[in-house]
C-alpha positions in Angstrom: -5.6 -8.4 15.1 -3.4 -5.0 16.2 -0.5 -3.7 14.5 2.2 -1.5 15.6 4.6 -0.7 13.0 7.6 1.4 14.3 9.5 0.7 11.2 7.7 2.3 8.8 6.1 5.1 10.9 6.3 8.3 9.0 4.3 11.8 9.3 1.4 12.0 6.5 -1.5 9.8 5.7 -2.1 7.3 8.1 -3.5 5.7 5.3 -0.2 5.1 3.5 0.5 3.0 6.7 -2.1 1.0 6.1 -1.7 0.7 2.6 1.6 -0.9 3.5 -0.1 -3.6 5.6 -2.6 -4.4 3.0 0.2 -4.7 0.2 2.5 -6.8 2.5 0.2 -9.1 3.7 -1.6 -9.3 0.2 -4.9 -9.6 2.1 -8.6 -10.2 0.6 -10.9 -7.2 -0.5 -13.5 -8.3 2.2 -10.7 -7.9 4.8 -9.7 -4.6 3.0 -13.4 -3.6 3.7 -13.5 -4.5 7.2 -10.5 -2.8 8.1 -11.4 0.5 6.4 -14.3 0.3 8.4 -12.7 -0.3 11.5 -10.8 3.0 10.9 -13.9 5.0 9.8 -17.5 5.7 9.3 -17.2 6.7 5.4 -16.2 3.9 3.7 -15.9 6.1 0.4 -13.7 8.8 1.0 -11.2 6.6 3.1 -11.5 3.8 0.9 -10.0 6.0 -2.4 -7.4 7.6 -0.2 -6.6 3.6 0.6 -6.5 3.2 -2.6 -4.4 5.7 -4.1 -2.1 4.8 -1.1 -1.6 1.4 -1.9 -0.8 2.4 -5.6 2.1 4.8 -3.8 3.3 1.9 -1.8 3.9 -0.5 -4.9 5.4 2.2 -6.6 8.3 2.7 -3.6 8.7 -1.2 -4.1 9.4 -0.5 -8.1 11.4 2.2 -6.8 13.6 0.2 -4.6 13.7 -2.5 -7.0 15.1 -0.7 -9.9 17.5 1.4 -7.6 19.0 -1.5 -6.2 18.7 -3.5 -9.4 16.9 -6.2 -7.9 14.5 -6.9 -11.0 15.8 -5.7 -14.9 14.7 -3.0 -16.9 11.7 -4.7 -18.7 10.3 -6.4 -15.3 10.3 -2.8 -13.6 8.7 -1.2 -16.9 6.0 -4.1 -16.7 5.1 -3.5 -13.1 4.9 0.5 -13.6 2.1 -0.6 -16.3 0.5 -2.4 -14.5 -0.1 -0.1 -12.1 
């Protein structure tokens, strides 16, 4: 499977464009694994940038949810916790 994601595309961590395809297509761990090692030979290092990416992604989703008032008060407080 390829992806080519104009939309998003942004300088930075490449990683924070995967991220973004992880998150959106809510895949499995295994497939998580798999793709981290189709971009790399050390799994480790890549795999906690991945992660901490993924954590920034969810947060621009709070983000645009509060901002545009899409979810209330308490439902954007529970998903910042449970981050």
């Amino acid at each position: 499977m390829s992806f080519i994601d104009f939309g998003e595309v942004r300088l930075g961590s490449p990683w924070f464009d995967i991220a973004a395809v992880v998150e959106s297509l809510n895949i499995y761990r295994q497939q998580v694994e798999a793709l981290v090692k189709g971009y790399t030979k050390r799994d480790d290092v890549h795999k906690s940038l991945l992660d901490k990416m993924r954590k920034k992604w969810k947060l621009r989703g709070i983000i645009v949810l509060a901002v545009s008032k899409s979810a209330d008060e308490s439902s954007v407080r529970k998903m910042l916790s449970d981050l």
